[in-house]
N, CA, C and O atoms as CSV, one atom per row, in Angstrom:
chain,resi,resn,atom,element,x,y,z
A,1,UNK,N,N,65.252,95.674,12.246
A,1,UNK,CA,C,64.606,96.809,12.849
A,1,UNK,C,C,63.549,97.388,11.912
A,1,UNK,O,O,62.428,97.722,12.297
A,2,UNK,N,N,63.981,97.483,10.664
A,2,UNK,CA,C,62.898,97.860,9.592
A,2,UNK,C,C,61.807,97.031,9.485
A,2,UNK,O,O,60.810,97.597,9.035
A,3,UNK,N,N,61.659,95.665,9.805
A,3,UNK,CA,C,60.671,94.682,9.456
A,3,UNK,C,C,59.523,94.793,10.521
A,3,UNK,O,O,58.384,94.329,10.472
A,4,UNK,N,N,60.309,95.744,11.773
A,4,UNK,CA,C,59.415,95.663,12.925
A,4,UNK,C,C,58.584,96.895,12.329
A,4,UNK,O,O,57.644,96.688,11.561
A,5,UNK,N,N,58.919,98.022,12.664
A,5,UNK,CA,C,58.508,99.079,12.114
A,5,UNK,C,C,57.391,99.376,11.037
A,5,UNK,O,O,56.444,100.162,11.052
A,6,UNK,N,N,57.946,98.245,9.867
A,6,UNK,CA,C,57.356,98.303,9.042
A,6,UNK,C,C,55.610,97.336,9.397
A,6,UNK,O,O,54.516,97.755,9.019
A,7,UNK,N,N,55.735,96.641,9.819
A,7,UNK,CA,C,54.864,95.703,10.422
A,7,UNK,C,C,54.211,96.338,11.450
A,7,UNK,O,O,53.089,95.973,11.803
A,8,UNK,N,N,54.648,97.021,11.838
A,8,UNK,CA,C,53.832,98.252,13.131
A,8,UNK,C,C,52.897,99.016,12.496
A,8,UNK,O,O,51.703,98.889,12.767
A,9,UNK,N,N,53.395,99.997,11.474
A,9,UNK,CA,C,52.937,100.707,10.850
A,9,UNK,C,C,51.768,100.451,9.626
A,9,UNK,O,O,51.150,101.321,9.012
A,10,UNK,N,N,51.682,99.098,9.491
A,10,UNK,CA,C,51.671,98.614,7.919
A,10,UNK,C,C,50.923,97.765,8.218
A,10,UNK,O,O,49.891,98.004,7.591
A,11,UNK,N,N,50.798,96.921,8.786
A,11,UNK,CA,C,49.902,95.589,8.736
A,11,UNK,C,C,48.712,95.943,10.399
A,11,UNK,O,O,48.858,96.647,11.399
A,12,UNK,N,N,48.017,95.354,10.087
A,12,UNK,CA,C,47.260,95.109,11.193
A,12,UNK,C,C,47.113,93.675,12.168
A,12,UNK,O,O,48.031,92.890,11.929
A,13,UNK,N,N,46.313,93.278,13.026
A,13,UNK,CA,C,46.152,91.817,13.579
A,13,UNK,C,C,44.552,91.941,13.282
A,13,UNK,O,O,43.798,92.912,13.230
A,14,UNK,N,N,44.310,90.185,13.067
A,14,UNK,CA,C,42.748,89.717,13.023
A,14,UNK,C,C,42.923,89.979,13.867
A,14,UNK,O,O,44.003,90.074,14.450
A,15,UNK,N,N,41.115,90.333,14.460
A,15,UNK,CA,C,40.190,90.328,15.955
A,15,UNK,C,C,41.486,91.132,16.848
A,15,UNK,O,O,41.806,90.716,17.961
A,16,UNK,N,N,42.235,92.433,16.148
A,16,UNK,CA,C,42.973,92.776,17.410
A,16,UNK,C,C,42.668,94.866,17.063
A,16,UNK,O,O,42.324,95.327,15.975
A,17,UNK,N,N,42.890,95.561,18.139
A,17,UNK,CA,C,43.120,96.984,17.793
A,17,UNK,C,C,44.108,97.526,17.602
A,17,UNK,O,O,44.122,98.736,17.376
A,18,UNK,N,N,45.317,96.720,17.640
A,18,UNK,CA,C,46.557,97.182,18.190
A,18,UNK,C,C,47.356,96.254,17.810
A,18,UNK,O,O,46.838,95.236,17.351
A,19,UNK,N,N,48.813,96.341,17.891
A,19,UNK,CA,C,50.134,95.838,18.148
A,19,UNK,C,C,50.516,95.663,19.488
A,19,UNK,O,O,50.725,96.768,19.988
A,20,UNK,N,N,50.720,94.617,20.389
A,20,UNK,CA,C,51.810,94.365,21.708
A,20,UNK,C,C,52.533,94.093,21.403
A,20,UNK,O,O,52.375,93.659,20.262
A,21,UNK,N,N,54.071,93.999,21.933
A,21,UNK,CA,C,55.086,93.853,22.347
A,21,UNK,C,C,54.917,91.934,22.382
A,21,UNK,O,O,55.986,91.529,21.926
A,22,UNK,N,N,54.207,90.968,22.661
A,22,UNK,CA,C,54.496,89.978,22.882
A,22,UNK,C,C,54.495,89.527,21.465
A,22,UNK,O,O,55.341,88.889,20.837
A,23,UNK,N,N,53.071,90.126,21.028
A,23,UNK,CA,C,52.596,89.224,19.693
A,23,UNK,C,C,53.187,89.721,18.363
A,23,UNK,O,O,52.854,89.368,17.232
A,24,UNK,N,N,54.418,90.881,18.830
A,24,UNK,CA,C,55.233,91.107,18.032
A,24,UNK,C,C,56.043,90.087,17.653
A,24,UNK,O,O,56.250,89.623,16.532
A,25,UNK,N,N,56.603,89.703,19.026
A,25,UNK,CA,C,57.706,89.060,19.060
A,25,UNK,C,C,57.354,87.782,18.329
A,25,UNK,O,O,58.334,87.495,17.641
A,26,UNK,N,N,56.624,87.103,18.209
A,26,UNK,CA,C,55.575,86.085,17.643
A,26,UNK,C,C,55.952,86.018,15.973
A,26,UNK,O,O,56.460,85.262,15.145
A,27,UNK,N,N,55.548,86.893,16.054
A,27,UNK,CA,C,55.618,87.449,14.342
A,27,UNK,C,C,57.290,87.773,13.196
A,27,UNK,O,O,57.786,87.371,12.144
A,28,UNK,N,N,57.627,88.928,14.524
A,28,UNK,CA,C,59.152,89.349,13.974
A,28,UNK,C,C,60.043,88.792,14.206
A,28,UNK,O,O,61.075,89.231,13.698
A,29,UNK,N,N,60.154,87.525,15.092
A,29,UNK,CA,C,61.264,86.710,15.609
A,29,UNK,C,C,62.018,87.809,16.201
A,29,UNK,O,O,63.152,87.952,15.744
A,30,UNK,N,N,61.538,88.858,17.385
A,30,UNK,CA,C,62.436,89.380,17.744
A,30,UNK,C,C,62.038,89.239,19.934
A,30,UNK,O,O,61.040,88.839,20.534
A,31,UNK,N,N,62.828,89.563,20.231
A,31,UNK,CA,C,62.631,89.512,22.077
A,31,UNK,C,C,61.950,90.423,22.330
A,31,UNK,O,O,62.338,91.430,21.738
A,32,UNK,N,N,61.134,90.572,22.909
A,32,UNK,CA,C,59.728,91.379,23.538
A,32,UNK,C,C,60.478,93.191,23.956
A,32,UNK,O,O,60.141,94.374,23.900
A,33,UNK,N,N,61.862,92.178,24.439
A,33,UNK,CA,C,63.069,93.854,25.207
A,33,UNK,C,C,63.328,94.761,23.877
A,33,UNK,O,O,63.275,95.991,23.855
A,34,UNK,N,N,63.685,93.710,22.513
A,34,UNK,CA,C,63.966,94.203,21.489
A,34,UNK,C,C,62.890,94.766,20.531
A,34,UNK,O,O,63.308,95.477,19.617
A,35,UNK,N,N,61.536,94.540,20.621
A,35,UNK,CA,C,60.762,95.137,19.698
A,35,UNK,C,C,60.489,96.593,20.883
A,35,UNK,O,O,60.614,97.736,20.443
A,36,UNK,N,N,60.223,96.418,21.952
A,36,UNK,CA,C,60.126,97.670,23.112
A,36,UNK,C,C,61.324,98.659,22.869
A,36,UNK,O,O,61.159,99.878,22.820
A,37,UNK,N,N,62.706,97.959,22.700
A,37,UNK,CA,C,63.568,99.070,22.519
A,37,UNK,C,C,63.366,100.253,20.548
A,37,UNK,O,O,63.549,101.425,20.219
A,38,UNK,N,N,62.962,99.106,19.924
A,38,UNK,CA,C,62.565,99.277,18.397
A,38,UNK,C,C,61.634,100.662,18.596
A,38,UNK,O,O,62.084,101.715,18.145
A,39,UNK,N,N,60.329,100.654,19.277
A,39,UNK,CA,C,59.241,101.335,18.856
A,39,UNK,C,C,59.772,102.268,19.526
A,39,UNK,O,O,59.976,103.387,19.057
A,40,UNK,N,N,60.124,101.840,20.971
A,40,UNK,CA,C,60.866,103.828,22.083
A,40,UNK,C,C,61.798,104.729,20.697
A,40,UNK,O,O,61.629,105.847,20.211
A,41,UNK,N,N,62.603,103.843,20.459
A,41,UNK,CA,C,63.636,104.438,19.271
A,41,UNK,C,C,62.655,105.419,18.327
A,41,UNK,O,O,62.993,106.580,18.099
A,42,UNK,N,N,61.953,105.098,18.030
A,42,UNK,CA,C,60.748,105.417,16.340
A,42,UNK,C,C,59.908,106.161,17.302
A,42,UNK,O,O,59.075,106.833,16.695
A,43,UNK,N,N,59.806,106.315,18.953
A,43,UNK,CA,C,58.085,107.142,18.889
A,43,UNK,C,C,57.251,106.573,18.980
A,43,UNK,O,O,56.208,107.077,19.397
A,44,UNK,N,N,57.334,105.271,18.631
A,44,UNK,CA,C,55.692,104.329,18.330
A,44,UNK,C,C,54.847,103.804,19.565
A,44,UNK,O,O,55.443,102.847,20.059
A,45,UNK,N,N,54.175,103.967,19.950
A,45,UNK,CA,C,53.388,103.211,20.704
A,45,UNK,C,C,51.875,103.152,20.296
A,45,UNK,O,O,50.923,103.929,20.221
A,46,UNK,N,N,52.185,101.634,20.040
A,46,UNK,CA,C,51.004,101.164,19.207
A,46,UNK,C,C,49.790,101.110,20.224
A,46,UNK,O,O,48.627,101.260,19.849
A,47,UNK,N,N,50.164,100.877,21.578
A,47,UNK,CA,C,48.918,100.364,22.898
A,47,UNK,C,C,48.167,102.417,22.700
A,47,UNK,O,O,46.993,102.700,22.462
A,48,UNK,N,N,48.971,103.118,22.843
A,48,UNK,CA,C,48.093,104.108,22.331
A,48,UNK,C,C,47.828,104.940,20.920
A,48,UNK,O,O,48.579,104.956,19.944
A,49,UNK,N,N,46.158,105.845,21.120
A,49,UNK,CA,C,46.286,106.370,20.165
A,49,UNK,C,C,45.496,107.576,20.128
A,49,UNK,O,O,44.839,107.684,21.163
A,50,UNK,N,N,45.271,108.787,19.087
A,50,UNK,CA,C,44.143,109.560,19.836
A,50,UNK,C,C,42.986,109.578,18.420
A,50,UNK,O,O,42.212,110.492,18.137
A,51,UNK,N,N,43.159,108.383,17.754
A,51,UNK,CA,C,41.553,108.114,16.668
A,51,UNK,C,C,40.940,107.120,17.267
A,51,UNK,O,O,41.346,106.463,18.226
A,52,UNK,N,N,39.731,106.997,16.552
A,52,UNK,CA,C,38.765,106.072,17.153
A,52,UNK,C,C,39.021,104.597,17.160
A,52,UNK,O,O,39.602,104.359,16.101
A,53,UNK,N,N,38.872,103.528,17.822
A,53,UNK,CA,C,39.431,101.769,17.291
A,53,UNK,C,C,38.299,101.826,17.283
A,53,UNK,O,O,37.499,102.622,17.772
A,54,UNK,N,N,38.166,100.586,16.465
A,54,UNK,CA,C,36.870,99.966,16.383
A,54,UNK,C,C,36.800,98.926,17.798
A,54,UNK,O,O,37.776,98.694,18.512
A,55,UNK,N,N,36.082,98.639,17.908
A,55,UNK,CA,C,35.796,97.351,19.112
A,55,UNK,C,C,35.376,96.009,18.205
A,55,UNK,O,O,34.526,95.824,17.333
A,56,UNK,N,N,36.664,94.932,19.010
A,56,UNK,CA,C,35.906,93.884,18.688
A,56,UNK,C,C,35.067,93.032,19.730
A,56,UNK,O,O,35.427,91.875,19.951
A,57,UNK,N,N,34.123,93.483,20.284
A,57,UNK,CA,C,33.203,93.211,20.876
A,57,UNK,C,C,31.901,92.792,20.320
A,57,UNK,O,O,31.023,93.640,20.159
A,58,UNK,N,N,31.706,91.571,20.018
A,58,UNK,CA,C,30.137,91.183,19.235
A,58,UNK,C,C,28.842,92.012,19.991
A,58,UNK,O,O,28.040,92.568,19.241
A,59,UNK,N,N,28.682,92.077,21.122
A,59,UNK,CA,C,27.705,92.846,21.782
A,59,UNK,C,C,28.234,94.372,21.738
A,59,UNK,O,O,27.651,94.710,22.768
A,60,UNK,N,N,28.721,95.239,21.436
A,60,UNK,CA,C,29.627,96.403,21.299
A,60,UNK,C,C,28.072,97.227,21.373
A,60,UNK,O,O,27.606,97.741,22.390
A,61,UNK,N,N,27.434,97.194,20.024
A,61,UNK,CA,C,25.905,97.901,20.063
A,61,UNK,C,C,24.930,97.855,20.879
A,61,UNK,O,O,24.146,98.798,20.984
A,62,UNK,N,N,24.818,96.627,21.660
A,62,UNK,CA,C,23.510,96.153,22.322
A,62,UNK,C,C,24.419,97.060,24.102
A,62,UNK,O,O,23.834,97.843,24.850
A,63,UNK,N,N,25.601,96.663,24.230
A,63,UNK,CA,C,26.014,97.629,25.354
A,63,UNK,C,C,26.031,98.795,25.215
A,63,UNK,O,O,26.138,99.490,26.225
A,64,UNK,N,N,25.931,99.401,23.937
A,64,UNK,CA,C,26.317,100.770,23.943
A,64,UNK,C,C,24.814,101.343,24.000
A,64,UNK,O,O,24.645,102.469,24.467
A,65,UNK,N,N,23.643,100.538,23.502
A,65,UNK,CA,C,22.285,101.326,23.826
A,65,UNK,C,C,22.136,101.141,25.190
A,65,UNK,O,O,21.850,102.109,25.894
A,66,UNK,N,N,22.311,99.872,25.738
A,66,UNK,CA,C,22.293,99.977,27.117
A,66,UNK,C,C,22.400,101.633,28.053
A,66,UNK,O,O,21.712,102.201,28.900
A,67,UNK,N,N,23.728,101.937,27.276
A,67,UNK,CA,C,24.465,103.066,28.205
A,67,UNK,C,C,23.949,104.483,27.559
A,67,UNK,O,O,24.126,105.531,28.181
A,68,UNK,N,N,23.419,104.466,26.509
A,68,UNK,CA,C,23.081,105.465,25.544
A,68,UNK,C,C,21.788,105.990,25.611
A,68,UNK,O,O,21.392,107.154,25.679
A,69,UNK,N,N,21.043,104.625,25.571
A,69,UNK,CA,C,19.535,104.499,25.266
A,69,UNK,C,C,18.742,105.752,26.457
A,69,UNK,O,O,18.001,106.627,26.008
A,70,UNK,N,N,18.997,105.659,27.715
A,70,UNK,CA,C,18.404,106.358,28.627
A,70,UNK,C,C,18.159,107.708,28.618
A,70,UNK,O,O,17.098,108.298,28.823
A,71,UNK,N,N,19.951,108.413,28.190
A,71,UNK,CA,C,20.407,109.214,28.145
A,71,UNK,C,C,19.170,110.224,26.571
A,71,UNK,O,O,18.879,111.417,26.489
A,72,UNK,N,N,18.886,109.348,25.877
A,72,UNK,CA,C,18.493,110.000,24.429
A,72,UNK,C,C,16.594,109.378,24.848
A,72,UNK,O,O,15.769,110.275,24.673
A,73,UNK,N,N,16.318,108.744,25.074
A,73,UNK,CA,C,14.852,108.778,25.526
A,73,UNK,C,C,14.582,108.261,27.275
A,73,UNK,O,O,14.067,107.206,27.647
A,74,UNK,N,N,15.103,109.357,28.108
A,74,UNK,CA,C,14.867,108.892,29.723
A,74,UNK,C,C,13.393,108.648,29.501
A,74,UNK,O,O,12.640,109.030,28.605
A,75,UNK,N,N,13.094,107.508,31.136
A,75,UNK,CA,C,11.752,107.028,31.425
A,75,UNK,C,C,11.371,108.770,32.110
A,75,UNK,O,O,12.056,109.777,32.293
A,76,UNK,N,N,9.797,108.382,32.349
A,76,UNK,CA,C,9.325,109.317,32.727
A,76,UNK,C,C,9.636,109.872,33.893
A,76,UNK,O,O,9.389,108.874,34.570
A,77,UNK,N,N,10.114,110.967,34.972
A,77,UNK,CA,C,10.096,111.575,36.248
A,77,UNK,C,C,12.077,111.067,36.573
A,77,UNK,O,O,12.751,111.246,37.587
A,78,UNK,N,N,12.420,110.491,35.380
A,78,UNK,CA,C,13.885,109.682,35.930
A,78,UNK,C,C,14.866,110.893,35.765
A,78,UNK,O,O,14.772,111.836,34.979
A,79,UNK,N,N,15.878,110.619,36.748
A,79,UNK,CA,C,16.625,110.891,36.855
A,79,UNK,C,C,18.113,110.669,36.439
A,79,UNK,O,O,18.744,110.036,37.286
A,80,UNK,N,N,18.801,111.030,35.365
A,80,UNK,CA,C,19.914,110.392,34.502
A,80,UNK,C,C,21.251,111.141,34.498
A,80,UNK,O,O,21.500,112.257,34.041
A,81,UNK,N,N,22.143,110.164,35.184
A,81,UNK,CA,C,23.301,110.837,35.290
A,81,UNK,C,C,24.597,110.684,34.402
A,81,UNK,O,O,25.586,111.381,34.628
């Protein structure tokens, strides 16, 4: 139970934001029911959080001016919602 925990808290995944329940089980040699009953016990839920993740999205910037860009220099007479 400590190894889960500790591995929750403590380590991270390449290319991941988070901890699941499957790719726990992967790791801790434990049943998907048993790392779920682990974190309810502790409070933990790794799927949420209220700081920022990073994105691993290679285009992450080029979408985010997409959605940004308008908003901080609209075209002329446009309308931006």
């Amino acid at each position: 139970m400590e190894a889960v925990i500790a591995k929750t808290l403590e380590e991270t995944l390449p290319n991941a934001t988070h901890w699941w329940t499957r790719r726990m089980t992967h790791t801790a040699v434990r049943s998907q029911t048993a790392v779920s009953r682990i974190w309810r016990a502790f409070g933990r839920q790794p799927h949420r959080t209220e700081s920022f993740r990073r994105s691993t999205d290679p285009l992450f910037v080029d979408k985010g001016r997409d959605v940004v860009g308008p908003d901080l220099d609209p075209p002329e007479r446009a309308v931006v919602f």
